[in-house]
C-alpha positions in Angstrom: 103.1 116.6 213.3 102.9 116.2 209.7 104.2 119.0 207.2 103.6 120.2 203.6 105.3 120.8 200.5 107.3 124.7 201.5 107.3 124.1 205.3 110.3 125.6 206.9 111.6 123.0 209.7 113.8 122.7 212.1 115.7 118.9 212.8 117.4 118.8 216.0 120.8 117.9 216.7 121.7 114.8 215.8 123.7 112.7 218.3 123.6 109.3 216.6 126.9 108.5 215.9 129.3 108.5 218.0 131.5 112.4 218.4 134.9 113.4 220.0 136.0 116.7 221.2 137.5 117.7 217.8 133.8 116.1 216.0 131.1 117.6 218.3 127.6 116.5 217.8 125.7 118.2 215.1 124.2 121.5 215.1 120.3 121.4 214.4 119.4 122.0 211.1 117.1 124.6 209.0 115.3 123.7 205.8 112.1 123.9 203.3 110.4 120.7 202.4 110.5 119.9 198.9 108.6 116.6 198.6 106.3 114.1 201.3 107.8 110.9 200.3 105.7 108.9 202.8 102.5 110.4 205.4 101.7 109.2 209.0 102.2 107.4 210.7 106.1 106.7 209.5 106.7 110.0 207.2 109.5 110.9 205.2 110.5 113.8 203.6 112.9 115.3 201.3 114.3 118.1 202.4 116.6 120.9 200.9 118.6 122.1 203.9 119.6 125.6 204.3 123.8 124.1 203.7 122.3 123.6 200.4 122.1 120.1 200.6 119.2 117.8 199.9 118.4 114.7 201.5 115.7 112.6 202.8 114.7 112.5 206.4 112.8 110.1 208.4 112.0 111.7 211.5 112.1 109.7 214.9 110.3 110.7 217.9 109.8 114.6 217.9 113.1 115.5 216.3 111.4 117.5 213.5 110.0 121.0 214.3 108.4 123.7 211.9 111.0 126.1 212.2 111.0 128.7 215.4 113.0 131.8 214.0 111.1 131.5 210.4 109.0 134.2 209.4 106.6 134.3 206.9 106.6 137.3 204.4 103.4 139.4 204.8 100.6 138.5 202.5 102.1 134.6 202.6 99.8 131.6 203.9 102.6 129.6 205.7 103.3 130.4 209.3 
């Protein structure tokens, strides 16, 4: 799926490296995309994260989501 400038995602936990009890794997993450650095059928995307962090993030498999608890405010065109 690709997204657009002001989508709300959602990336899923992230169990890439390696976690003990006291580092757990990493929560999913919420954010807005700010920028479509690259299209299909590789994209990337920068991202502001709702932490307030921006990075850039290359998807792999399904791991990137439009965002499941996001409303949009009434009279808005995203959804």
């Amino acid at each position: 799926m690709a997204f657009e400038v002001g989508d709300r995602v959602y990336a899923e936990k992230s169990g890439r490296r390696r976690r003990t009890a006291r580092q757990p794997m990493r929560p999913g993450r919420h954010g807005v995309v700010v920028r479509v650095l690259r299209g299909d059928p590789n994209p990337r995307y920068e991202i502001k994260w709702d932490e307030g962090i921006t990075t850039v993030f290359s998807p792999s498999g399904a791991s990137l989501h439009a965002d499941p608890n996001y409303v949009a405010p009434e009279g808005s065109s995203q959804g």
